[in-house]
C-alpha positions in Angstrom: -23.9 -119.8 96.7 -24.5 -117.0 99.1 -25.6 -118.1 102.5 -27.4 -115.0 103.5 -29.6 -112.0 102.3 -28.0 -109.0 100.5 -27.9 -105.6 102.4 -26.6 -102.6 101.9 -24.4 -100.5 104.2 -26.7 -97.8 106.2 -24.7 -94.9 104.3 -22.8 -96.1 101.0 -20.2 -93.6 100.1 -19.4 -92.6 96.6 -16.8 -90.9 94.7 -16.2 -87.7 95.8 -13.6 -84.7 96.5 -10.5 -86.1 97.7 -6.7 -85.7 98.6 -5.2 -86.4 95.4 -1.1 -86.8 95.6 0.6 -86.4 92.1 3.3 -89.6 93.2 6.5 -89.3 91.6 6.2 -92.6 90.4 9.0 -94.4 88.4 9.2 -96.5 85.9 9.9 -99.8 87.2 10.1 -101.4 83.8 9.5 -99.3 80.7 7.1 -98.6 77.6 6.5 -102.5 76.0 8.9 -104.3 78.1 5.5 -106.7 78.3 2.6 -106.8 76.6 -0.6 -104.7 76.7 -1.7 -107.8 78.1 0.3 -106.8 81.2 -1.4 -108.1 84.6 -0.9 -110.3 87.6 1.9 -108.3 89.5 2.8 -110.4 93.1 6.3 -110.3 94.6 7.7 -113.8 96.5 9.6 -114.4 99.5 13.2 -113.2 97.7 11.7 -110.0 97.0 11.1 -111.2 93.3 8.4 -109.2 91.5 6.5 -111.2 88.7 4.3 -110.4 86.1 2.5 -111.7 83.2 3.4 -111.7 79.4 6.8 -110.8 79.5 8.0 -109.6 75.9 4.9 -112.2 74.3 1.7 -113.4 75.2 2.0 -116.5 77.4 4.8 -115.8 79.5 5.5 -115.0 83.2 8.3 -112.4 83.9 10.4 -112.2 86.8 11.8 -108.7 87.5 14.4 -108.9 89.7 15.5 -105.1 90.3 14.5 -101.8 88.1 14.3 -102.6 84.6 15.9 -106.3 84.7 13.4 -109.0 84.2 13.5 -112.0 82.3 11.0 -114.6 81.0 10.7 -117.0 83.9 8.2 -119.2 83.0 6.4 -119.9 79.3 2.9 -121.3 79.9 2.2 -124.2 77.8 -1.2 -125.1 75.7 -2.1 -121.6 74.7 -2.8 -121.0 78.1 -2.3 -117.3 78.9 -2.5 -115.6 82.5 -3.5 -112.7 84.2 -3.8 -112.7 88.3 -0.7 -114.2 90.0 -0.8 -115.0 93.7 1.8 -116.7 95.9 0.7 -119.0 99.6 2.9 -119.3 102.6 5.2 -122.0 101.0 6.1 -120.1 98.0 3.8 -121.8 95.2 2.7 -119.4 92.8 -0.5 -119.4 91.4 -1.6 -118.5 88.0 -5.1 -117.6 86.4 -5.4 -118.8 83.1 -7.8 -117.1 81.6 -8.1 -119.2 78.4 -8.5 -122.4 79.2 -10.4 -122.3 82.7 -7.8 -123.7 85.0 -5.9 -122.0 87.8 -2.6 -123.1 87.6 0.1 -123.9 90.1 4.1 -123.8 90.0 5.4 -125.9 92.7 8.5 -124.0 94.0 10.1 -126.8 95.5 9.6 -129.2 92.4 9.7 -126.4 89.5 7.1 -127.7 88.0 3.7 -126.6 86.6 0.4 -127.9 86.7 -3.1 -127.5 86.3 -4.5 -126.9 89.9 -7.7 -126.3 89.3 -9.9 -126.5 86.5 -13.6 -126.1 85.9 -14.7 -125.9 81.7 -17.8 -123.4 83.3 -15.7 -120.4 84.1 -16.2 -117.8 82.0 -12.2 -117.0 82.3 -10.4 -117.2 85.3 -9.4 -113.4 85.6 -8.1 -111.9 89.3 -6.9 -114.3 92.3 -6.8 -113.5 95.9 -5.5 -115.7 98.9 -5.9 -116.2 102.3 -3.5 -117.1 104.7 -4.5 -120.8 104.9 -4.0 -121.3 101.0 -7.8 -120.8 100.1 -8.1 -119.1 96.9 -10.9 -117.1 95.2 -11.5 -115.9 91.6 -13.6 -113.3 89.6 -14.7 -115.0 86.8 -16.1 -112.4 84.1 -18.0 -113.0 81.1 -16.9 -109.3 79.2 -19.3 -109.7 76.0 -22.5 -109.2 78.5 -21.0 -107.5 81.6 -21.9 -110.3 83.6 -19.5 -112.5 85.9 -19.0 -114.8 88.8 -17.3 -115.4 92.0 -15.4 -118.7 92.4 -13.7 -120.5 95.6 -10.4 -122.9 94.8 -10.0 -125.0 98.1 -6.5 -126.3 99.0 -6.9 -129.8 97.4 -8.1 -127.9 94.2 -11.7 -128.6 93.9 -13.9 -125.2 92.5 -17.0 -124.2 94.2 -19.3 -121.7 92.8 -20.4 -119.0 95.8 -22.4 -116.8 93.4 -23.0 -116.4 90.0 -24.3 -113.6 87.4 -22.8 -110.4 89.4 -21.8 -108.1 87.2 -18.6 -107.8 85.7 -16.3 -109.1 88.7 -12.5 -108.3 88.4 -10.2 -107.4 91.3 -10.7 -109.4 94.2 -8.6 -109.2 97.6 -8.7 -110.3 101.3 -8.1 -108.3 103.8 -5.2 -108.5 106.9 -7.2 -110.6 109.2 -8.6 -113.0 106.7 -12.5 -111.9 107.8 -13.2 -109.5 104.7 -13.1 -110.6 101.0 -13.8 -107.8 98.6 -14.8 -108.2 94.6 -15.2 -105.4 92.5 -17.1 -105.1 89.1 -15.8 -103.2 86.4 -18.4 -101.8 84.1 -20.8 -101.5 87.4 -18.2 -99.5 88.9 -19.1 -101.5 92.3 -17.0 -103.0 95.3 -18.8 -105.5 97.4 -17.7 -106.7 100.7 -18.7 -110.4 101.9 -17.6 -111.5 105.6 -15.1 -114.5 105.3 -14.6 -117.6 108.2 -11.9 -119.6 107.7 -13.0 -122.1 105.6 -13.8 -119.3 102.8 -17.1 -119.3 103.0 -18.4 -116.0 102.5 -21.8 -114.2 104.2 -23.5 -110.3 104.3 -22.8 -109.1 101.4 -22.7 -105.3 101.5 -22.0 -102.4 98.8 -18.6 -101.3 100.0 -17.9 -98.6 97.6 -19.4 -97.1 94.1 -17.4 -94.8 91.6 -19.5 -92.5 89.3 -16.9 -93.1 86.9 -14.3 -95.3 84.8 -13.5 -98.7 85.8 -11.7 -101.0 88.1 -9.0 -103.8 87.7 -6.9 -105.2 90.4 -7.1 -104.5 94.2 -4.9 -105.0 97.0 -5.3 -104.3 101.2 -2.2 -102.5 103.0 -1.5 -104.1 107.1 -3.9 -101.5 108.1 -6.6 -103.0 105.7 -6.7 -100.0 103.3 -8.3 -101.4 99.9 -6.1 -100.2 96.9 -7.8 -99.9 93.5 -6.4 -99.6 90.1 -8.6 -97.1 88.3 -8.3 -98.0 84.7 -9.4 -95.3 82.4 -8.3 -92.8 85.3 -4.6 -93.4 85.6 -4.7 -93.2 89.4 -4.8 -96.0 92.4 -7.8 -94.7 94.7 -7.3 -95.4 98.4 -10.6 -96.4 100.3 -10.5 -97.1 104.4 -11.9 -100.2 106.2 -14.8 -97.8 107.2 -15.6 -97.1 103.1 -14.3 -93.7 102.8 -12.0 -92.4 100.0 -8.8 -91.9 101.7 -6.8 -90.4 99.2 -5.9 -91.3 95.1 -2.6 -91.3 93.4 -2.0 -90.3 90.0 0.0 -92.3 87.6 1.6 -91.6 84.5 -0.3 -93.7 82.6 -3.8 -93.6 82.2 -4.8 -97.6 82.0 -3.3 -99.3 86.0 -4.1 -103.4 85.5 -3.0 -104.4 89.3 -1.3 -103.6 92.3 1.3 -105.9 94.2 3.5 -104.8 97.3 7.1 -105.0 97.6 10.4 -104.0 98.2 12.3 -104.4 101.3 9.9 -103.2 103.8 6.8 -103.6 102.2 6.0 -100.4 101.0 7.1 -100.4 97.5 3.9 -100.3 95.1 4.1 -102.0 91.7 1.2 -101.2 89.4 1.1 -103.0 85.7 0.1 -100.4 83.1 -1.7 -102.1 80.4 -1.0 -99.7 77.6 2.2 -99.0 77.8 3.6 -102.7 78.5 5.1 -101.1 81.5 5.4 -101.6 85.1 4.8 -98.3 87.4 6.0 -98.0 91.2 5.9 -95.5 93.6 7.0 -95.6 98.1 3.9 -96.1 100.3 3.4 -94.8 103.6 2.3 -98.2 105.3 3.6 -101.5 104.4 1.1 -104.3 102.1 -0.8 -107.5 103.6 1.5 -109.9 102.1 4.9 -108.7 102.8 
């Protein structure tokens, strides 16, 4: 669990008047190419972008340039997945929100397996990563807006570092590995925990609040901007290290899933757009974490 007191910051800033840029954003794949179940975005090594539930429920596309993908993996016991996350050798990792595991795909052996599993998730729901392979997952329980914050270690073992939060979603590490943020949807809330390198996480503090709609996936830029699909809003809001709004683009699409950074310097920005089965993207000023 948490190994210190909850504080707040001195001055917690919420939603207010902001640079908004109307993006010319593309799309990168189009209307129902996947399924409103559309999530998970993460782009490998190769410059590969993949996403979940590719044409059907259960699958993991691979989109390989601007509107080619192709079913690249098909999940196997009903298991279907939403947060995708790749480590420094190239194993992607899956959340499989169904049937409580995380799971990995070994890119050397191309195979899948269950990497971690624990039957009192809720359902395994965003990933994030740090450099050294440690893995963390929000964990909500949707049908009382409730949810839980989990820790996957590097030999696969599940520890529980805090429970009934409210309805946790997007989670994210930042550039240096010493901030982890979690957000909760229907709260509207983004808490920041301090990170050492063995993912333990201490002083909790409200980062951000939004007065309104929710929040899905997140994602930090090399200069540790937090970027935040704003479902309900159709726009990615842009917050600072420091807290403060930075700036919010506006989609086409009105319901943004997750984030990923791509592209051949870093700076394209995928966002899944659960609606429409389609996959947005748009240039960015500063290159992303994992590129």
């Amino acid at each position: 669990m948490i190994k210190s007191a909850i504080f707040m910051l001195s001055a917690i800033p919420f939603a207010a008047s902001t640079m908004t840029i109307t993006s010319d954003t593309t799309d990168w794949m189009p209307n129902n190419s996947f399924t409103q179940g559309v999530e998970g975005p993460a782009v490998n090594k190769d410059g590969d972008l993949f996403a979940v539930n590719f044409k059907q429920q259960g699958t993991i596309g691979r989109v390989f340039g601007k509107g080619k993908a192709e079913v690249y993996l098909t999940l196997e016991n009903g298991s279907i997945g939403n947060g995708i996350r790749f480590d420094q050798q190239g194993n992607m990792y899956i959340a499989d929100y169904v049937n409580h595991n995380v799971l990995r795909f070994n890119s050397q052996k191309k195979s899948l397996e269950v990497y971690a599993h624990n039957p009192k998730m809720n359902q395994p729901n965003d990933v994030a990563i740090m450099d050294n392979g440690i893995l963390f997952a929000s964990d909500p329980n949707w049908s009382n807006n409730t949810g839980n914050l989990w820790r996957i270690n590097t030999d696969g073992s599940t520890v529980l570092l805090e429970a009934n939060m409210g309805t946790t979603n997007g989670v994210e590490v930042s550039p240096d590995n010493k901030t982890l943020y979690v957000n909760e949807s229907v709260q509207r809330n983004i808490w920041r925990y301090q990170l050492d390198d063995m993912g333990n996480v201490t002083d909790k503090a409200l980062f951000y609040h939004f007065d309104d709609h929710g929040m899905d996936g997140m994602r930090t830029d090399k200069q540790g901007n937090l970027y935040v699909a704003r479902y309900g809003a159709g726009e990615i809001a842009v917050i600072t290290p420091q807290g403060e709004l930075k700036k919010t683009i506006k989609l086409t699409g009105q319901h943004p899933t997750n984030i990923a950074f791509g592209g051949e310097d870093g700076k394209q920005i995928f966002i899944t757009m659960q609606k429409r089965g389609a996959i947005e993207s748009y240039l960015n000023d500063i290159p992303g974490r994992n590129h």
